[in-house]
N, C-alpha and C positions, 0 to 999 in steps of 0.2 A: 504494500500500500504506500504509494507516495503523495506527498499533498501537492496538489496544482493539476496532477497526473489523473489520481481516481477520485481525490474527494476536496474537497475544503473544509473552514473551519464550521464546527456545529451551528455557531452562533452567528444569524444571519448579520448580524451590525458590525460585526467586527473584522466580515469577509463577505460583501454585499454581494462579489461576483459568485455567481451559483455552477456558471458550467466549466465540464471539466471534459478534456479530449476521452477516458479510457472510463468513464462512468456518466451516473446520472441522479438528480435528484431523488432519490424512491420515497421521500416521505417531509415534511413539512409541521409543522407544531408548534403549539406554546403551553404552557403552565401557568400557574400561579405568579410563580416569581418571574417568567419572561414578560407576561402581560404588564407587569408593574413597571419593568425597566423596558421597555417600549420594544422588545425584541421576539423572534422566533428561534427555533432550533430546526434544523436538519439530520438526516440520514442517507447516506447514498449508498449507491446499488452500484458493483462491478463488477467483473467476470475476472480469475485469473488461471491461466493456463498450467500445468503442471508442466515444470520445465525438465522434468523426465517421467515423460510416460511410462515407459517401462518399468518404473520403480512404486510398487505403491505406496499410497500416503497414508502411514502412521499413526503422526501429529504433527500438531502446527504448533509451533511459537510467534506471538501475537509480540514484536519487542521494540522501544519508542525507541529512537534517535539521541542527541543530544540535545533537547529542547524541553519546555515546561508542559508539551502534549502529551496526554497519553492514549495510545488506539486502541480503539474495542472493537471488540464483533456483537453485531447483535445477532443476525442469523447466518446460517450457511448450507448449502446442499452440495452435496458431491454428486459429482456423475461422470460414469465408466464413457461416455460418447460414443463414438459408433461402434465400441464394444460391448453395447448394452445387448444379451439373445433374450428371448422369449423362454422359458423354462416350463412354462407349463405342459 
């Protein structure tokens, strides 16, 4: 996950630009406390390819940079691509 790349910051006033080349907005919001300070929050949506197929995937390590950010996942799906068969 890079910022600028797949997502920006959560907080729409502090990062007014929304699009990003490798993602897309998937969600929009407020609370309590954003309605008060004039703001919304965000969620974005990306795809990331496994850069070795061949190998399956484990686990992930979710790990911040050198900065005061720290990134979360909120959901994720795996999928096999056109190696999904029919089993029934």
């Amino acid at each position: 996950m890079v910022y600028g790349q797949h997502l920006r910051n959560i907080w729409t006033d502090r990062d007014p630009k929304s699009e990003v080349p490798a993602g897309r907005v998937a969600w929009t919001g407020s609370s309590l406390y954003t309605r008060d300070v004039g703001t919304q929050i965000r969620l974005y949506h990306y795809t990331l390819e496994n850069p070795r197929p061949e190998v399956e995937v484990t686990s992930l390590q979710c790990i911040g940079g050198l900065s005061i950010s720290a990134p979360f996942i909120v959901a994720m799906t795996l999928d096999r691509g056109s190696e999904i068969r029919d089993t029934s």
